[in-house]
C-alpha positions, 0 to 999 in steps of 0.5 A, a space after each residue: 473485490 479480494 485481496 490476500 489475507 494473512 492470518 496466523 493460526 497456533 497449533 500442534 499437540 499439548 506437551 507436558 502438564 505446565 503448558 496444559 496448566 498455563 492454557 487452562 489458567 487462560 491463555 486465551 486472556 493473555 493473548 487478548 492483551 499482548 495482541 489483541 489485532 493478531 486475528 485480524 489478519 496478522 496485523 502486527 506481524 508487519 510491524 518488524 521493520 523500519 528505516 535504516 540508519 542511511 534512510 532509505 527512500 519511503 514509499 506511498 501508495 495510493 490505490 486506486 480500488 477498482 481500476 480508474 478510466 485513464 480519460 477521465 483522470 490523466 489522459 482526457 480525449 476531449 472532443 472525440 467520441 470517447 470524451 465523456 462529459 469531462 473537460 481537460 484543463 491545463 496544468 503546471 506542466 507545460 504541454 500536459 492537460 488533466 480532467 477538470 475534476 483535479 485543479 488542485 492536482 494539476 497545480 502539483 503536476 510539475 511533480 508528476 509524470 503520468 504514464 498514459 501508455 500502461 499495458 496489462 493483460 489481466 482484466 479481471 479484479 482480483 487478478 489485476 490487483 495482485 498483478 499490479 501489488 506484486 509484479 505477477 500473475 497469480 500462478 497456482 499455490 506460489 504467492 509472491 510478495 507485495 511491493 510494500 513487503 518487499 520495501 519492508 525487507 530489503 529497506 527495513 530496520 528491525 528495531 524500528 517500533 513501528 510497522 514497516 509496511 501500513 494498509 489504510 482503508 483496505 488490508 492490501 496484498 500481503 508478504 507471500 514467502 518472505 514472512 508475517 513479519 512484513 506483511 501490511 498493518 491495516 488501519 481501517 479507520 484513519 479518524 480512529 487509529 490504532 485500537 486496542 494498544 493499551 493494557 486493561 486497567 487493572 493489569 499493570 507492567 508487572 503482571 503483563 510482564 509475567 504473562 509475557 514471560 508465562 507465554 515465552 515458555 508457551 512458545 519454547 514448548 510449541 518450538 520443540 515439537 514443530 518443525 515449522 516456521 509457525 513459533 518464529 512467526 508468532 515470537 514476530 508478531 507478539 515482539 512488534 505487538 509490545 513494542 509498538 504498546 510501549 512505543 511513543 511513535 504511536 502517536 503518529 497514528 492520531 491525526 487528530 493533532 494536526 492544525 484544523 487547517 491541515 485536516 482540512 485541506 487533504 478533505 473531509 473524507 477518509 481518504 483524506 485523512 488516510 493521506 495526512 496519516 500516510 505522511 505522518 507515518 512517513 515522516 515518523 520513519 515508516 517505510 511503505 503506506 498504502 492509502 485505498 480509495 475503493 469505488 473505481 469500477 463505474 460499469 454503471 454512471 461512470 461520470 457522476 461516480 467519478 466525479 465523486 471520487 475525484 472531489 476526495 482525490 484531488 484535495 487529498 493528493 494533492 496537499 499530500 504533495 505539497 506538505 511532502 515538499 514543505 517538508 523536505 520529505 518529496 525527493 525521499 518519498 516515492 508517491 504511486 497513483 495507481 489501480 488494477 487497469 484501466 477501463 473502456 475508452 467507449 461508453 456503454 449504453 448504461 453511462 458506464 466503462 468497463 474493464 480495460 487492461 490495454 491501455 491505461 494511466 499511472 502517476 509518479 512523484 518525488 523520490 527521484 521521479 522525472 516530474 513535469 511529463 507524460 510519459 507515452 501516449 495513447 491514440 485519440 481514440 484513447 483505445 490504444 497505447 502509440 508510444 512507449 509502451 510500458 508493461 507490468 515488468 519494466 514499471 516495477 523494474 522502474 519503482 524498485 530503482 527509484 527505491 534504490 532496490 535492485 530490481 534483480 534481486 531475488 528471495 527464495 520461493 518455498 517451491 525452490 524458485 528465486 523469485 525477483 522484485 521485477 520479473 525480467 524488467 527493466 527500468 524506464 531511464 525517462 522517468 528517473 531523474 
């Protein structure tokens, strides 16, 4: 598995005796505290936007690590060949039946439409997942923004004291050309937060402020001989990283607040608890969270392990459907369940599916999305797509307007290349409301 990781890097030649004097006094000390995440892939650097005063529409992913078997989730051949061991059960949608791992979610399906007629042409893991976070294939040295980076810039608010755009259970695909500060904030651990927020003990506001101020004049110093967008970048990360200390909003990271009956009903796993996070960070005003749940590429005992992973989905999609419509935040919330592709209709002999970008499944809620259907189909083979075919373009043209993004809009590429949010698609009317 790789995704794209951001880090930063401060270089360029020493200037003058009082920066020499100020990294000799420790340097390395008051970056520790002002930012202590900022090596880990540039993790606060997302962290600049936030929602505007219109409140614009939010945006949940949740990824799908490895790329699921659309017959063995959203779009079941029961009785054929190609079945499985699985049984498809009826959900509150009339005429749409799902795999029986998912009962909790078949009771939310009159808030879904499931896309069973996806087609893709990357059948590789890396290339799949920047595929389907960003929109294109990877093309030389030229790297193209996520969806979570593009809702940060388009929808965000500079002022806003959170990150923008959050990445739990795995560090996501990050901003490309569009700047550090809207790549994804990564959380690994759900149950433990956001580490490291608060000052030393014996450094009060005083002295942090000081070395704030010590490290600003770091930075004129590093801007008079660069030329590059390096001190803009580093001033984004170390603004967001004090903001966020100073922050009271940060409380919307602990899950551990939450009534035992809530963290119980998402499951007692960390893609659970990364789901009851995800709406937390929206409810607070974040703009785009991503929540991953690794483990889909079953080459081998492809049943057990998906009837695994479906144990921790179900509870987990599910509740985070139903609190998002207890709480008026459904129709403002756009939910994605997705991975890279999907896998063989056909079983190999070893109980497993391999790679399969042909034709597979996606499901979207809320947010405006045209629940109660399943959109296209697949033959009864479930090798095929039938009807309503839908490529990687015209789905992303479909997500941006449904986030009420212009799915034309263009940002210039380093290399003088425009580059829009979907490249030439178009959106899918059946599936807006």
């Amino acid at each position: 598995m790789s995704y794209e990781h951001r880090q930063l890097t401060c270089a360029g030649p020493a200037a003058g005796i009082a920066r020499r004097s100020f990294i000799a006094g420790g340097l390395g000390g008051l970056l520790s505290l002002a930012i202590p995440q900022w090596q880990a892939r540039a993790a606060l650097a997302s962290a600049t936007e936030g929602r505007k005063s219109t409140k614009p529409k939010a945006c949940i992913l949740l990824w799908m690590n490895g790329g699921p078997s659309h017959i063995d989730t959203f779009d079941p051949k029961p009785g054929t060949a190609n079945g499985g061991e699985f049984k498809a059960i009826r959900t509150s949608a009339r005429d749409v039946q799902i795999c029986e791992h998912l009962p909790q979610v078949a009771e939310q399906a009159k808030h879904l439409a499931i896309v069973r007629s996806m087609t893709s042409k990357e059948g590789n893991h890396d290339r799949g997942q920047y595929l389907m976070h960003t929109g294109y294939s990877p093309s030389g040295t030229l790297k193209h923004p996520s969806l979570g980076s593009w809702v940060s810039s388009e929808l965000g608010n500079p002022d806003f004291d959170l990150p923008n755009f959050v990445s739990i259970r795995g560090p996501s695909v990050g901003s490309g050309f569009l700047g550090v500060q809207h790549n994804p904030f990564a959380i690994q651990n759900p149950s433990r937060g956001v580490r490291n927020l608060a000052a030393p003990k014996d450094v009060d506001q005083t002295r942090f402020a000081a070395r704030l101020e010590a490290l600003q004049m770091l930075q004129d110093d590093f801007r008079t001989v660069s030329r590059s967008a390096a001190p803009a970048n580093h001033d984004a990360v170390y603004r967001k990283a004090t903001q966020m200390m100073r922050s009271p909003l940060v409380k919307a990271f602990d899950i551990a607040t939450e009534p035992a009956a809530v963290q119980k009903a998402y499951g007692d796993s960390d893609f659970g608890r990364g789901c009851l996070m995800a709406r937390r960070l929206i409810e607070t005003g974040v703009q785009f969270v991503e929540v991953t749940l690794d483990g889909w590429d079953t080459h081998i005992d492809n049943f057990t392990k998906t009837s695994l992973l479906m144990r921790d989905l179900d509870p987990a999609m599910a509740t985070l459907l139903r609190e998002l419509e207890e709480r008026k935040l459904l129709d403002e919330t756009l939910v994605v369940w997705m991975g890279e592709f999907g896998r063989t209709p056909t079983i190999s002999r070893v109980d497993g599916r391999d790679h399969y970008p042909n034709a597979w499944s996606t499901v979207l809620a809320g947010g405006g999305v045209r629940g109660g259907q399943a959109y296209g189909a697949t033959d009864e083979t479930g090798a095929k797509v039938v009807s309503d075919a839908v490529t990687v373009p015209n789905y992303f043209a479909t997500l941006a307007t449904l986030l009420g993004m212009d799915p034309a809009k263009e940002a210039m590429s380093p290399v003088g290349r425009p580059i829009a949010i979907s490249d030439g698609g178009e959106p899918i009317r059946r599936l807006l409301t």
